[in-house]
C-alpha positions in Angstrom: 28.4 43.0 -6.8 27.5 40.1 -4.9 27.1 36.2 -6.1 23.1 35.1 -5.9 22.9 44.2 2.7 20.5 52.2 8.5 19.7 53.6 11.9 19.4 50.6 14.3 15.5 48.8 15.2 14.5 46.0 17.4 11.4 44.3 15.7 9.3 43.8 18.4 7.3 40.4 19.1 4.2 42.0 17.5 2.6 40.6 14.3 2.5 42.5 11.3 3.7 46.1 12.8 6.1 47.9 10.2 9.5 49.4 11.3 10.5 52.6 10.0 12.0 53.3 7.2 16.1 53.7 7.2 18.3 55.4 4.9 21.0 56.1 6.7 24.1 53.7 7.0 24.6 53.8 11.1 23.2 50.1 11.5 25.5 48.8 9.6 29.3 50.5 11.5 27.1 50.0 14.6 25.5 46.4 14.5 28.0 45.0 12.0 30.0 44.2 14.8 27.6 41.6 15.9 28.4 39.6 12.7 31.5 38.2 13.7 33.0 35.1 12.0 34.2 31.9 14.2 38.0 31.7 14.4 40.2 29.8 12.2 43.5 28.1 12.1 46.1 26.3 10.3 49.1 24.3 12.2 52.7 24.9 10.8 55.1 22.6 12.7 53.6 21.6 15.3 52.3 24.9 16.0 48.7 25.9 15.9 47.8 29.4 14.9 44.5 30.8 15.2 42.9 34.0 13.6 40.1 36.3 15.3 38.7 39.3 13.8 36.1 41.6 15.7 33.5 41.7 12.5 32.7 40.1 9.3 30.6 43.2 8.0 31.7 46.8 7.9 31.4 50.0 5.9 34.4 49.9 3.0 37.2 51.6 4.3 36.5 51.0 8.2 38.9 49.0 10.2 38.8 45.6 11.5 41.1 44.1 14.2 42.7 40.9 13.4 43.8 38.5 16.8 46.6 36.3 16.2 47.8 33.5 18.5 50.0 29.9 19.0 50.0 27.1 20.5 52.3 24.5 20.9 55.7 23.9 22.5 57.7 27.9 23.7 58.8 28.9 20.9 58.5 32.1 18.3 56.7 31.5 15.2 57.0 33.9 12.4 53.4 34.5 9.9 52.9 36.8 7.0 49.3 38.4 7.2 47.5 39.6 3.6 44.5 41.7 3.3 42.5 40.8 0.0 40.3 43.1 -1.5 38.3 41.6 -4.6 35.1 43.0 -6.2 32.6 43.3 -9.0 31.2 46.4 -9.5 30.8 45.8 -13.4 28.7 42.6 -12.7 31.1 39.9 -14.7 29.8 37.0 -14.9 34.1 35.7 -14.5 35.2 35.0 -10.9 37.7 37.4 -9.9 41.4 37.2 -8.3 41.6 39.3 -5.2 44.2 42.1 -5.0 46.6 42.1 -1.7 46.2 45.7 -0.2 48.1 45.0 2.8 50.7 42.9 4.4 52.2 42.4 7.8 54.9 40.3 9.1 53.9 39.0 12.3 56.3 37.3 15.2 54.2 35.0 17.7 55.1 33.4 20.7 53.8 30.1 20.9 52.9 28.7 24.4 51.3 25.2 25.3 48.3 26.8 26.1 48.5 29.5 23.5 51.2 32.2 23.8 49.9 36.1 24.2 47.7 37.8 21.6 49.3 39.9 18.9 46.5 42.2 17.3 46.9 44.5 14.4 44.6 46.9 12.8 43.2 46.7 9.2 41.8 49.4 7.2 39.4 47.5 4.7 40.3 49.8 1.3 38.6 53.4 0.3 35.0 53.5 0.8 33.9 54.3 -2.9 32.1 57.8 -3.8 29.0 55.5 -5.6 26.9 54.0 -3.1 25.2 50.4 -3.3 28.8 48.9 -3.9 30.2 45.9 -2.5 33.7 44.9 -1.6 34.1 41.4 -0.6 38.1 40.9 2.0 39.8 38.3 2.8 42.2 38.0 6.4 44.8 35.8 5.2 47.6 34.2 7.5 50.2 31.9 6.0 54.1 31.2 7.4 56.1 33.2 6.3 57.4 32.9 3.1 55.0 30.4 2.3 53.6 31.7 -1.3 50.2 30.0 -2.6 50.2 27.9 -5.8 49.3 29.9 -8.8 46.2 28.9 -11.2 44.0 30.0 -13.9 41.1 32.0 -13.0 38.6 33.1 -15.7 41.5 34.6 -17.8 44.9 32.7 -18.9 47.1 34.9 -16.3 47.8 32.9 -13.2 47.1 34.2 -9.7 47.6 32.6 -5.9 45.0 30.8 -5.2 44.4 31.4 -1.7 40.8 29.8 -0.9 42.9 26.4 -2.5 45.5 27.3 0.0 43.4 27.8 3.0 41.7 24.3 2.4 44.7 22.8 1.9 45.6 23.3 5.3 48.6 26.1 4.6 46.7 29.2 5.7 44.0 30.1 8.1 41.2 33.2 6.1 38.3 35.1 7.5 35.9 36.7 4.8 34.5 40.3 5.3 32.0 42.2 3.3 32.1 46.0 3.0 29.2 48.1 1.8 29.8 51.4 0.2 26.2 53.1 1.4 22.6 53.3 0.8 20.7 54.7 -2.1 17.2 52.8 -1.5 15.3 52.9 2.3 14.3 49.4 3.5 12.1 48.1 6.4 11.4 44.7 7.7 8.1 43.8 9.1 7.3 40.7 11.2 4.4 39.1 9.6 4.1 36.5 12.1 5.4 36.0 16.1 8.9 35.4 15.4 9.8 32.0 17.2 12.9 29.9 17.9 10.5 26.7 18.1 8.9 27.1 14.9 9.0 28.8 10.7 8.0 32.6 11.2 7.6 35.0 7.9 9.3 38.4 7.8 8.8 40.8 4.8 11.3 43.3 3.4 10.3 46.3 2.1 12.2 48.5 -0.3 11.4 51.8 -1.5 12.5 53.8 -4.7 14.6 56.8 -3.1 16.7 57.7 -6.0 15.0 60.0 -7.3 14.3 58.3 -10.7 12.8 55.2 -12.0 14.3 52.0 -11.5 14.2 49.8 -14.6 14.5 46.9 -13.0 12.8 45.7 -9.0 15.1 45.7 -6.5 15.6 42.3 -5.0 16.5 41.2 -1.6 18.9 38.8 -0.1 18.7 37.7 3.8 21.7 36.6 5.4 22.9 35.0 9.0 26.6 35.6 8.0 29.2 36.7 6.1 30.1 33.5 4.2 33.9 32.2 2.9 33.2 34.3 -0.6 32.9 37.5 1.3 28.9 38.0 0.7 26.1 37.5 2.6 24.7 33.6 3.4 23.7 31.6 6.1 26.6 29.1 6.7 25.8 28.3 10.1 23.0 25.3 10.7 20.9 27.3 13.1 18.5 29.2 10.7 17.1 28.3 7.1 15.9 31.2 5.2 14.0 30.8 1.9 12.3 33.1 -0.5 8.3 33.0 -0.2 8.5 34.8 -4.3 8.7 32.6 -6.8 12.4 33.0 -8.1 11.5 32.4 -11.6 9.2 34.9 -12.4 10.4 37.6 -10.2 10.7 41.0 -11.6 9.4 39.9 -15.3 6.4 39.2 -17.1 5.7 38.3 -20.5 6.1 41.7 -21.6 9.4 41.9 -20.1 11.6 43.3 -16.7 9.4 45.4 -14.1 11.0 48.1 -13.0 9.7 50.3 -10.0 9.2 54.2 -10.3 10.6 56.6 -7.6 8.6 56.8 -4.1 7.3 53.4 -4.9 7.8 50.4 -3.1 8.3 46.5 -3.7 8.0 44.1 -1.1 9.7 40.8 -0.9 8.5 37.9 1.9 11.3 34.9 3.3 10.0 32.0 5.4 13.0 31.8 8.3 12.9 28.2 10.0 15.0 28.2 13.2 16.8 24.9 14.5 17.8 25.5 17.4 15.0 26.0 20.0 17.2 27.6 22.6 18.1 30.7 20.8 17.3 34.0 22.1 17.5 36.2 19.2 18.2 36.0 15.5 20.5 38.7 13.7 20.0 39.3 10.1 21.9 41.4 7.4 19.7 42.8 5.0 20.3 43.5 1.1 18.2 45.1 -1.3 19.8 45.7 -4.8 18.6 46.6 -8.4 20.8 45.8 -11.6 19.1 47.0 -14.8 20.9 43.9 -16.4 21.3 41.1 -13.9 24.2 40.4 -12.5 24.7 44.3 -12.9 26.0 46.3 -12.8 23.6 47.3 -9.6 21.9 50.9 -9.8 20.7 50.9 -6.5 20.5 49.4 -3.1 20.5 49.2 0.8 21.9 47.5 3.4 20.6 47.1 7.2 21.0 45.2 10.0 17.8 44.2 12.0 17.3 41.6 15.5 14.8 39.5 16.1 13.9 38.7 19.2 12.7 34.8 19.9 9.7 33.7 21.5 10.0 30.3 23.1 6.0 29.5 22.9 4.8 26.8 20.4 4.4 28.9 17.2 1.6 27.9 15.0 1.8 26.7 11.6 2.7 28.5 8.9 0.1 28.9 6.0 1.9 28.6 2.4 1.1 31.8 0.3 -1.2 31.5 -2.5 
């Protein structure tokens, strides 16, 4: 389960038209590929080394390819690769030690002005039979023989820590997030002209299409990226995207949690503010989940992948909602 995502669409530049519904996962092994992180490195003596991988949001059990290459004086450089898997399907509220699934020794050649590219191919785990499950991996590249310092995590049995590792400067990491499948249909609807020059609200609908009640509304999370935990966020500075719903009072009221019967639908509106006034397009990963007992385990969800195109024009201001 995640911390706080299917047939592709282009919204257009019209106000307030609906998309279609999607329940299918294509979106997702199709334009997942269009998340894809910004490279890392480490140096190890005197040796950079820096990590690519072609996507940061896949179905569970697809393959990524990870790019590996040095630079510094001709040499070879020997690197041990892990794959991480980590997850919380249960809902814990205990930060959780990832499991290595894979790992690769790697020989690189190391050139002045970066030696040749050695790739390898990563299959990201078993996709699981229950949909609306996430898997959050980790690409992690050390020297080899290098072993992380152990610590606590919510438990008194030690693991490596990795993410203390990586900012330590030992070890360059890339975080991807894997989605098992839908079992709700979601659209997005442009409520207003998205711009690059000016705040624009978009509003995601999600629909019961279980097949059963829902005891609890689903609730959506919008996201730019995949960030370092392996979930969706917005880590680049390029786009702010805030909730319009009032957080607090969200799926409750004084009688107690709202839950949403099959066929129905619940719709949730974000304010997305853009900072950069050149862009072209905006590319958002889209999560709808419902946990009968928050933080889950979740019951239900969906996951697309949607593009905005960006008008350049002066938008008008946005109203705030009643």
């Amino acid at each position: 389960m995640r911390s706080s995502f299917l047939a592709s669409f282009v919204v257009t530049l019209g106000i307030g038209v609906p998309m279609a519904w999607h329940v299918l996962d294509a979106s997702v092994e199709r334009d997942g590929k269009k998340f894809r992180p910004a490279q890392k490195s480490f140096t190890v003596d005197g040796t950079r080394i820096t990590l690519d991988v072609d996507r940061s949001l896949v179905m569970t059990g697809d393959t990524v390819t990870a790019t590996l290459h040095a630079f510094g004086p001709a040499k070879q450089v020997v690197v041990d690769l892990d794959l991480l898997q980590s997850n919380n399907y249960s809902g814990e509220r205990v930060e959780l030690p990832p499991t290595q699934i894979d790992h690769e020794k790697l020989v690189l050649t190391a050139l002045p002005e970066g030696g040749p590219a050695v790739t390898t191919h990563l299959e990201l785990g078993k996709r699981p039979a229950k949909r609306a499950l996430t898997d959050s991996f980790m690409v992690y590249v050390t020297s080899h023989g290098h072993k992380a310092e152990l610590r606590e995590y919510d438990s008194p049995e030690k693991h490596p820590d990795f993410a203390g590792d990586v900012e330590a400067g030992n070890a360059a990491a890339l975080s991807i997030m894997g989605w098992s499948g839908n079992s709700l249909a979601v659209k997005v609807v442009a409520e207003e002209k998205p711009s690059s020059t000016g705040p624009f609200k978009i509003a995601v609908h999600m629909k019961n299409t279980t097949g059963h009640d829902l005891k609890a509304m689903p609730y959506a999370t919008l996201g730019t990226d995949v960030n370092s935990g392996g979930y969706l966020g917005t880590d680049n500075d390029a786009f702010t995207i805030d909730s319009l719903d009032d957080e607090s009072d969200k799926g409750w009221t004084e009688d107690g949690q709202i839950g949403l019967a099959r066929g129905k639908e619940a719709v949730e509106r974000f304010l997305v503010t853009p900072h950069d006034p050149n862009a072209k397009q905006l590319t958002l990963a889209v999560e709808a989940e419902s946990a009968d007992n928050a933080p889950g385990p979740v019951t239900a969800g969906a996951m697309d992948v949607v593009t905005f195109p960006l008008s350049h024009e002066a938008a008008p201001a946005v109203a705030e909602s009643p």
